[in-house]
C-alpha positions as CSV (number, residue, x, y, z in Angstrom):
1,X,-0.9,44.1,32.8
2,X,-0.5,43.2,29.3
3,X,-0.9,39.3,28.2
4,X,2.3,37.3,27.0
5,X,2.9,37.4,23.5
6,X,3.1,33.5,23.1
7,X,3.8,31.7,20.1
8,X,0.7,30.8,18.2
9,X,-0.1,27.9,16.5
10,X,-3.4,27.9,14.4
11,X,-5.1,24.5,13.5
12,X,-3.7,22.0,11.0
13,X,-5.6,21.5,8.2
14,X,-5.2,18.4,6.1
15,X,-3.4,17.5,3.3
16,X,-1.7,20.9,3.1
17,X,1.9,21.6,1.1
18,X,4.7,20.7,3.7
19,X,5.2,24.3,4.2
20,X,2.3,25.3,5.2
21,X,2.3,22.7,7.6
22,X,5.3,24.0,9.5
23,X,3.5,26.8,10.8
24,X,2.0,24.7,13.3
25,X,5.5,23.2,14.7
26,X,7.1,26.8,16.0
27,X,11.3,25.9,15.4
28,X,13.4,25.5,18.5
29,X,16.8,26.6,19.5
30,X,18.0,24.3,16.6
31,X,15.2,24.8,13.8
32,X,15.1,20.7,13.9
33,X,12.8,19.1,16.4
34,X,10.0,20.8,15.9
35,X,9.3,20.9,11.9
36,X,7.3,18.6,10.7
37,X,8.2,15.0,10.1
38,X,7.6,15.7,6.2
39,X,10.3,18.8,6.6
40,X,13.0,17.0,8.7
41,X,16.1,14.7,7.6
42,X,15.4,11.2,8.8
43,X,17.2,10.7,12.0
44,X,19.4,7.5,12.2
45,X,19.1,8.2,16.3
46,X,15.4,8.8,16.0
47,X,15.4,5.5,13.5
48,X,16.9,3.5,16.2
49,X,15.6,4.8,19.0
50,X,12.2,3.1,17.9
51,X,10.8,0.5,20.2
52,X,12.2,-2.9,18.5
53,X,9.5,-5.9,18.2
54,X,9.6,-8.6,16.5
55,X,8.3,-7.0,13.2
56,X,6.1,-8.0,10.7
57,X,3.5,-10.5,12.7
58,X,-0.1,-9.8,14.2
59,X,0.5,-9.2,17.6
60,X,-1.4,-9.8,21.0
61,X,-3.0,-7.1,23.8
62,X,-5.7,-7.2,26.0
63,X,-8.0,-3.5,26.8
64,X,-9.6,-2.7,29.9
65,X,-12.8,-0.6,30.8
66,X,-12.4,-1.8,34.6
67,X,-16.3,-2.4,34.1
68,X,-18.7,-2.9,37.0
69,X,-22.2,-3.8,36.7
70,X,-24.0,-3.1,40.0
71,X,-25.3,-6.6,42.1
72,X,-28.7,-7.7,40.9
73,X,-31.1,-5.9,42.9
74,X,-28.9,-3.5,45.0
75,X,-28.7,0.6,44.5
76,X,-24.7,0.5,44.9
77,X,-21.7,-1.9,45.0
78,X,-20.4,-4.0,47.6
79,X,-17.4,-2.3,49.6
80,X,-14.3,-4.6,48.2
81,X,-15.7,-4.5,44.8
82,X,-13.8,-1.6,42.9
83,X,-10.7,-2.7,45.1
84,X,-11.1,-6.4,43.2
85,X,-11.1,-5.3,39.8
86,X,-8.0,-3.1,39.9
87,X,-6.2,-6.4,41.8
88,X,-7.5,-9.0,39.3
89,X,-7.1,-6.5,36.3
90,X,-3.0,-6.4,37.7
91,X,-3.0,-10.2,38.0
92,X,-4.2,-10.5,34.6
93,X,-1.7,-8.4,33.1
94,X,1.0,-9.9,34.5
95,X,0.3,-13.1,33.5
96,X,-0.4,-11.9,30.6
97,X,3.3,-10.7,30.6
98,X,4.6,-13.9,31.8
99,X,3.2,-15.3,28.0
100,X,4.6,-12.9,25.5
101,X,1.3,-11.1,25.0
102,X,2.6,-7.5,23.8
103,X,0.1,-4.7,24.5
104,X,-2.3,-3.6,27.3
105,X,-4.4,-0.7,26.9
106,X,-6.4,0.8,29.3
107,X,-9.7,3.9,28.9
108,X,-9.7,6.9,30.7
109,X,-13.4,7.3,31.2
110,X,-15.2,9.4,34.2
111,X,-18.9,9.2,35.9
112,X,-19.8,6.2,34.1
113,X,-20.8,4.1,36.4
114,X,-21.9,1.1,35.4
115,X,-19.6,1.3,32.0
116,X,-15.8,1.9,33.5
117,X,-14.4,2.6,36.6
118,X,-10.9,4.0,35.0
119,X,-10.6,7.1,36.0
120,X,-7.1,7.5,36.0
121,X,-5.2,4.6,33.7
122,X,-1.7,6.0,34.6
123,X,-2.0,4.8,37.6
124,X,-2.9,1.1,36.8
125,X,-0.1,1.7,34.1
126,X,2.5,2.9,36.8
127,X,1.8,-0.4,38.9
128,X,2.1,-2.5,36.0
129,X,5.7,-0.7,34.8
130,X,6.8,-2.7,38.3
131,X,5.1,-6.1,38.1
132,X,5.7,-6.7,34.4
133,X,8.9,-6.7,32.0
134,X,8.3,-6.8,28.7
135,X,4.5,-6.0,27.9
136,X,3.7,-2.7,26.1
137,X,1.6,-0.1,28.2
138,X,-1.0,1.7,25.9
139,X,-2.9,4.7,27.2
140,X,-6.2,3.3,25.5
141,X,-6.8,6.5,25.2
142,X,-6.2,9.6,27.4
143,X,-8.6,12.0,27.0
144,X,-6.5,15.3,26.0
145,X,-9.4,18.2,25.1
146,X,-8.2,20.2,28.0
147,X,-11.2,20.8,30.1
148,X,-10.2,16.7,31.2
149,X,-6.3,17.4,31.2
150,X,-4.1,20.6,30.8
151,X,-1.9,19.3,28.0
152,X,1.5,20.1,29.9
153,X,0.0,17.0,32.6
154,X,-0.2,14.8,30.3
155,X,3.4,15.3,28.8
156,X,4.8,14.7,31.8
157,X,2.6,12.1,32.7
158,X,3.6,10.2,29.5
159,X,7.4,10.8,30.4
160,X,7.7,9.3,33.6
161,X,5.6,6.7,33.2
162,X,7.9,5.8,30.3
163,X,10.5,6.2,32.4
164,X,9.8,3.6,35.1
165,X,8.8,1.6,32.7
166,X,11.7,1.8,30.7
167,X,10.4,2.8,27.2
168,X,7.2,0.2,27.5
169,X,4.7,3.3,26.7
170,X,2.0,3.8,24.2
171,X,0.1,7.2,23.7
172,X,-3.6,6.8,22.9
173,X,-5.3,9.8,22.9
174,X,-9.3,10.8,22.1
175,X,-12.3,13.0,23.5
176,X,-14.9,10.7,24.3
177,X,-18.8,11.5,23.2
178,X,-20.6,11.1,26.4
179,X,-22.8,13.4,27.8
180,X,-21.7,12.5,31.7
181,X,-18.2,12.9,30.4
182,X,-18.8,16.1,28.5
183,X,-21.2,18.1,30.8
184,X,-19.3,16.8,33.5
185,X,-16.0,18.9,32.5
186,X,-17.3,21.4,30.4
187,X,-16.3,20.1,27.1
188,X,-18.2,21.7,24.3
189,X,-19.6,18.6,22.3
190,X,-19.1,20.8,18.9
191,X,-15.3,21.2,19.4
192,X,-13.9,18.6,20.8
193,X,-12.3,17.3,17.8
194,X,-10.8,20.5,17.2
195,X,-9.5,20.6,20.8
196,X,-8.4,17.0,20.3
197,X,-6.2,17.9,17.7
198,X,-4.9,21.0,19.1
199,X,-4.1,19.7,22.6
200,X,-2.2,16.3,21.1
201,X,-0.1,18.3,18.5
202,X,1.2,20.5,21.6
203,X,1.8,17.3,23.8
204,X,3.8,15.8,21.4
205,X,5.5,19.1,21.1
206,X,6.2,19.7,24.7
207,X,8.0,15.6,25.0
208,X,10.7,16.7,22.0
209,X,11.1,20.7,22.5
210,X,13.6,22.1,25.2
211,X,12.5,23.8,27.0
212,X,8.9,23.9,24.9
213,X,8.7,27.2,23.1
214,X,5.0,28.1,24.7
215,X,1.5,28.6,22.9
216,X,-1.0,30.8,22.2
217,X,-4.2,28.5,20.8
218,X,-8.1,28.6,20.0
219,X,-8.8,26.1,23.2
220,X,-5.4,26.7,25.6
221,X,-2.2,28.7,26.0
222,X,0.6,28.0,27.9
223,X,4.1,30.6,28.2
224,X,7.4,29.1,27.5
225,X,8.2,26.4,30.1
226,X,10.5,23.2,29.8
227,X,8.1,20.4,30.5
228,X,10.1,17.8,32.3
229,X,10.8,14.6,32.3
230,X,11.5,14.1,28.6
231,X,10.7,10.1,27.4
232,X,12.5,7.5,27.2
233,X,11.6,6.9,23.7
234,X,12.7,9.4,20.8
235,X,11.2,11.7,19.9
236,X,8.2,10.3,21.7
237,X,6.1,7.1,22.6
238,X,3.9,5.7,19.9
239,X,0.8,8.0,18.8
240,X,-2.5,6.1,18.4
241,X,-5.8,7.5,18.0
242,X,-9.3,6.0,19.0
243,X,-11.2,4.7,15.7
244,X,-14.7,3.9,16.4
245,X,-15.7,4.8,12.6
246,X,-14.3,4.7,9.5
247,X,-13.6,8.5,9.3
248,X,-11.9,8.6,12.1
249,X,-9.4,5.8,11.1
250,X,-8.5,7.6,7.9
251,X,-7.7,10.6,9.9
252,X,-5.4,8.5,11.5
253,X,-3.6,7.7,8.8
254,X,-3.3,11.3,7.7
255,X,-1.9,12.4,10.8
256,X,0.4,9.1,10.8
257,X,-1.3,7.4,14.3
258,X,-1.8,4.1,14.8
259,X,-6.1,3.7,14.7
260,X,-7.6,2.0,18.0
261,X,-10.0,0.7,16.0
262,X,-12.9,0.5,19.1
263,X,-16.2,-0.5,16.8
264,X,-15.4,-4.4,16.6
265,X,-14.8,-4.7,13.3
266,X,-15.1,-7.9,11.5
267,X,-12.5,-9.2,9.3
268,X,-14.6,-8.4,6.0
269,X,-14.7,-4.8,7.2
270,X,-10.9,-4.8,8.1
271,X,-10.0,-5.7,4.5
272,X,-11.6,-2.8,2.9
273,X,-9.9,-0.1,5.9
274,X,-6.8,-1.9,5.9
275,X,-5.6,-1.0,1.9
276,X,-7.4,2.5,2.7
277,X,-5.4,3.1,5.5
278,X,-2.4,2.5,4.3
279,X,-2.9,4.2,1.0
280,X,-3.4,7.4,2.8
281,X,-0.4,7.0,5.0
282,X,2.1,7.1,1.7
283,X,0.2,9.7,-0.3
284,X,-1.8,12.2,2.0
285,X,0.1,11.4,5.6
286,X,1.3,15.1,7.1
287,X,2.3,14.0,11.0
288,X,0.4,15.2,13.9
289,X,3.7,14.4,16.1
290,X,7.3,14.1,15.4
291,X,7.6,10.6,13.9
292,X,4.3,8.2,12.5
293,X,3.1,5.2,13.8
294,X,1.5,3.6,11.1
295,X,-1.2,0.9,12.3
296,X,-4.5,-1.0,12.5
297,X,-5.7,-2.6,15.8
298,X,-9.0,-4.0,16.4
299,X,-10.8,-5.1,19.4
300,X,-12.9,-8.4,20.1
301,X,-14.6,-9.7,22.8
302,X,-12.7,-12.5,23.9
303,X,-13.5,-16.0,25.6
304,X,-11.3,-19.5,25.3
305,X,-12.3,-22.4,27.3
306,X,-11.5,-26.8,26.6
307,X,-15.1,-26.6,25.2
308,X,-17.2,-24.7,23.1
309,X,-20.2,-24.6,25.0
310,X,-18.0,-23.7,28.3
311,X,-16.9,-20.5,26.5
312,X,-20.2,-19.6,25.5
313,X,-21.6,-19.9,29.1
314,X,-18.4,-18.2,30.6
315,X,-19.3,-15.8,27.6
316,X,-22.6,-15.1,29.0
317,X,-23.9,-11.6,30.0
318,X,-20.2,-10.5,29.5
319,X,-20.3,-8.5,26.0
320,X,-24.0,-8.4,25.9
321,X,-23.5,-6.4,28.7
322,X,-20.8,-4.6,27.7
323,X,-22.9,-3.0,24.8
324,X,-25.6,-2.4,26.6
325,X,-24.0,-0.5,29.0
326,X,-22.5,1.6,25.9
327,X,-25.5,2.2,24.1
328,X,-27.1,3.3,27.4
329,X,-24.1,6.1,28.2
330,X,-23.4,7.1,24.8
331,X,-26.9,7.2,23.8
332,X,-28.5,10.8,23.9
333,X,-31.9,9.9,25.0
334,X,-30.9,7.7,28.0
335,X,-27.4,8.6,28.9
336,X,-28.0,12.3,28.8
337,X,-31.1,11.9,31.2
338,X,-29.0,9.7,33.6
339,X,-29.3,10.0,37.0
340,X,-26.3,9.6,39.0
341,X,-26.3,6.9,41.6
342,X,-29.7,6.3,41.0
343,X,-30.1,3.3,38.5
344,X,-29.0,-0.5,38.3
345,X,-28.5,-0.9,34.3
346,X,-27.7,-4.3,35.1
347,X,-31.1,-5.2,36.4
348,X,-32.8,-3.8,33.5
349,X,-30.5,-5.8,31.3
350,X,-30.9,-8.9,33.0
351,X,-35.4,-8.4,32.4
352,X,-34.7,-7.5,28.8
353,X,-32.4,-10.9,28.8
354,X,-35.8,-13.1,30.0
355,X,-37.7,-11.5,27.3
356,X,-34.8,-12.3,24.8
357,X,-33.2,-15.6,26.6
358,X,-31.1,-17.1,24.0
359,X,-27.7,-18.1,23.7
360,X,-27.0,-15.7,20.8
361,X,-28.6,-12.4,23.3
362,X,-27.2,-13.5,26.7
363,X,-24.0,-13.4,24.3
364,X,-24.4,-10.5,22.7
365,X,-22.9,-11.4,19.1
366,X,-26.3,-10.9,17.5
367,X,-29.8,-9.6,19.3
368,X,-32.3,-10.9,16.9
369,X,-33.8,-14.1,17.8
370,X,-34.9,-15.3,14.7
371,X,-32.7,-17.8,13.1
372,X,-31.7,-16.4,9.4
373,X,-31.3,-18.3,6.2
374,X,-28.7,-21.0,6.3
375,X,-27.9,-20.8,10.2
376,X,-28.0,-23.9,12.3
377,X,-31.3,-24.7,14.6
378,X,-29.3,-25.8,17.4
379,X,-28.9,-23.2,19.8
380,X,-25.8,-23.6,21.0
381,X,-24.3,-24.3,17.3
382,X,-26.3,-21.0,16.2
383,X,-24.2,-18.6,18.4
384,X,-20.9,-20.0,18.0
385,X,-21.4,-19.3,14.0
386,X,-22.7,-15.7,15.2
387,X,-19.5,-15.5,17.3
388,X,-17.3,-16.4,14.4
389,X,-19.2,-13.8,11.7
390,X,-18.9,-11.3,14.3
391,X,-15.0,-12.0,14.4
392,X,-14.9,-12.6,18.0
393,X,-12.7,-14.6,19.6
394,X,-14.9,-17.5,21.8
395,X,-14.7,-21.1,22.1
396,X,-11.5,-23.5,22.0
397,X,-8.4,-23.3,20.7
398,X,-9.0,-24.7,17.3
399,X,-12.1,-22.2,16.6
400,X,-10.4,-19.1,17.8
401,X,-7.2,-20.2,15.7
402,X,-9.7,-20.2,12.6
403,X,-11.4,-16.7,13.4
404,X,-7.8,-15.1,14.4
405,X,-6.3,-16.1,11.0
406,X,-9.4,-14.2,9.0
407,X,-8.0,-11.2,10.4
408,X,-3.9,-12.1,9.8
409,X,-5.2,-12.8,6.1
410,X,-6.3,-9.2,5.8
411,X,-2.9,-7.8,7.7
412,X,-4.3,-6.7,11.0
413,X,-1.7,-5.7,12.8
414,X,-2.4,-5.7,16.5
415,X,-5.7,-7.9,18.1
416,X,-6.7,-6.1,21.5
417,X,-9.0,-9.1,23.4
418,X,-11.5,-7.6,25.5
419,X,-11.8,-10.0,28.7
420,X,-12.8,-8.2,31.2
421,X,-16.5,-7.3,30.8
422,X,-19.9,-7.3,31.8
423,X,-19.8,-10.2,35.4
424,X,-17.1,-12.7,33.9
425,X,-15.3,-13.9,36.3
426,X,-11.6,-13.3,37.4
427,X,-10.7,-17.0,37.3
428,X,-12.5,-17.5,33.4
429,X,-10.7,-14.8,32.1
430,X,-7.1,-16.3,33.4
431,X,-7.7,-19.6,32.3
432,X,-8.5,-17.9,28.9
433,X,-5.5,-15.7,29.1
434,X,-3.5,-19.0,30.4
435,X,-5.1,-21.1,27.2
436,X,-3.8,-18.3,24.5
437,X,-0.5,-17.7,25.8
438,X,0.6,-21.5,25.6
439,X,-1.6,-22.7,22.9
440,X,-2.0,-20.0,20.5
441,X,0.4,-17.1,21.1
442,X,3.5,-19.1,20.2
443,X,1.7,-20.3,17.0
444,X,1.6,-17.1,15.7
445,X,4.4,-14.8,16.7
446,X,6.3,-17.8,14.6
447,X,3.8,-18.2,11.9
448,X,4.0,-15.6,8.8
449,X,6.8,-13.3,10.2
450,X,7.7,-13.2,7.1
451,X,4.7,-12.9,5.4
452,X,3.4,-10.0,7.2
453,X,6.3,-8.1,7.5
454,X,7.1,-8.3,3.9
455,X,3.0,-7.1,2.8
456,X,3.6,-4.4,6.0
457,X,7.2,-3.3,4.0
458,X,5.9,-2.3,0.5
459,X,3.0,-0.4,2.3
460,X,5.4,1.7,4.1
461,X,7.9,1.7,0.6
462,X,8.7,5.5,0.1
463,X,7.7,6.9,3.2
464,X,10.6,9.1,4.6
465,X,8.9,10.4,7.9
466,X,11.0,9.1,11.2
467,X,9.0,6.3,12.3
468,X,8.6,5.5,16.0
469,X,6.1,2.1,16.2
470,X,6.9,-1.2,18.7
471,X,4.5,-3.0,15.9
């Protein structure tokens, strides 16, 4: 029997005349939805149909990996112990909530054990849409090459969880680089970018078109179906994309996603991507989606406590880890030898700690242990300046006020704390939430509104694309 002739849509290339780039956006039942933002009239419904913030100030989230070292000394966890962390991971957010933070994002990450335990983020997310009002729910990212998830899922997916949550969703989408991740579901290391792009143009497709006029691709195909529900949000939830390097952010920009910026960049290297990004959103931006969602957020680890040495210690083994357990999944030589079930990474980072056993290691904002030219002697002293040239956010109020406003001088848009890492504990990490939301967060959702959202207004000047962004 003879295959379907589907519609096919080759691969967008960049920075191609707007015409070309229609190819890849096969026209609907009314030749509209589907073009190209660059080719379509700017929708006053699609205009205010965008999620409505406050505009214009550095805003708050916090991003989950659901990590779970393994107990000191044992082969495997305790029985309650991947029940806790989804529990204290919903408590967090909603107190979260409760303060006026404004974004959670959450991984979608598989087989990596002692890394992240978050298989499946729409579920968290789904339990969140009913214990939380007004907090943003950011898919942080969903993996979308399709040997992890047939496209069509993932549009509907997205839709109903932005329809319990009534219009609270953010899509985050990437391909991961791990070799448990990759071998795991047959996803060819060499194309996964490709696949990435291929698989998130069609999602965003599938949420606007009705019914979705099918596809014929290099990586999936898929006849003419109408993928229900359609989102709340027009034409579709916020696109971000996950930005580990610099390359990637740009490519962001061109396709007119938010970057997830997921390599803890400092405020010095934030300056220099921030006026690139931006640059290549007015002049080179042709849309992966339907509308652009133009914006930079960063990650930092994140610790507050009444005194600086508290936060350090509550600090402890909680970042340090965190990277350790990256570089050991991500890293060719030992991640791609793993053995499932058979290793406690935690021990081994715990003996290379007593070799190491300084503040700065067990903290993880610098490994050397040699104290560099013009760094205090004092232990203690020497790690919080560490913390505060590594950008992150540790240690009282009034020292993460001063390390936060380094990156709202260089127009950050959105700060995602990481809290929940490495062994902190549950109670830490509320108290630090708890000390933000009532001594910080109002600080700064009133301070330079104006400010921001004027510097954030000329960047965007010109650009006529629909734009659908809750920043």
């Amino acid at each position: 029997m003879p295959k379907p002739s589907f519609i096919r849509s080759p691969p967008c290339p960049l920075a191609k005349p707007a015409s070309l780039h229609a190819k890849h956006h096969p026209p609907p039942n009314d030749g509209l939805e589907s073009r190209p933002c660059s080719e379509r009239p700017i929708s006053p419904v699609m205009v205010a149909a965008r999620p409505r913030g406050r505009g214009g100030l550095m805003k708050f989230g916090l991003f989950y990996e659901l990590q779970l070292p393994k107990p000191a000394g044992e082969e495997q966890w305790g029985p309650e112990d991947e029940k806790r962390i989804y529990h204290e991971m919903l408590d967090q957010v909603e107190l979260a909530d409760s303060l006026g933070f404004d974004y959670v994002f959450e991984v979608e990450h598989h087989f990596l054990e002692e890394y992240s335990h978050s298989p499946a983020p729409e579920m968290m997310m789904a339990a969140l849409s009913q214990r939380t009002k007004n907090i943003r729910l950011g898919h942080g990212i969903v993996l979308t090459p399709p040997g992890y998830n047939h496209p069509a899922r993932v549009a509907e997916r997205l839709s109903a969880l932005d329809l319990l949550s009534q219009g609270r969703v953010e899509f985050g989408s990437g391909e991961s680089a791990s070799e448990m991740e990759l071998g795991g579901f047959g996803v060819e290391r060499g194309l996964k970018k490709s696949m990435w792009e291929e698989c998130t143009r069609e999602i965003t497709n599938m949420m606007v078109q009705t019914p979705y006029q099918g596809f014929q691709g290099e990586f999936f195909e898929m006849p003419p179906r109408n993928v229900i529900p359609k989102p709340m949000q027009k034409p579709h939830p916020p696109l971000w994309v996950a930005a580990s390097r610099r390359e990637t952010t740009m490519l962001a920009a061109r396709f007119g996603m938010g970057s997830l910026g997921f390599g803890f960049e400092t405020p010095d290297e934030l300056a220099e991507r921030t006026n690139e990004y931006y640059r290549i959103v007015r002049e080179e931006c042709f849309p992966i989606g339907h509308a652009i969602n133009p914006g930079l957020a960063v990650l930092t680890t994140f610790m507050m406590a009444d005194s600086d040495e508290e936060a350090l210690r509550r600090s402890a083994n909680g970042p340090a880890f965190f990277s350790h357990s990256l570089g050991y999944y991500y890293s060719p030589a030992s991640g791609g030898r793993h053995q499932p079930g058979e290793k406690n990474i935690y021990d081994d980072f715990l003996k290379q700690n007593e070799r190491d056993n300084t503040m700065s290691a067990r903290t993880g904002f610098i490994k050397e242990d040699e104290i560099r030219k013009g760094e205090p002697e004092d232990e203690v002293q020497r790690a919080l300046y560490r913390a505060a040239r590594s950008g992150t956010a540790v240690g009282t109020p009034d020292r993460v006020r001063e390390t936060l406003k380094t990156y709202e001088d260089n127009h950050l848009d959105v700060m995602i704390f990481v809290a929940q890492c490495g062994d902190r504990e549950h109670d830490h990490i509320m108290e630090s939430i708890e000390l933000f939301g009532k001594e910080l967060l109002p600080e700064f959702k009133e301070r330079h509104e104006a400010e921001h959202g004027k510097w954030r207004a000329e960047q965007l000047a010109g650009i006529d694309y629909p734009v659908n962004s809750s920043i």
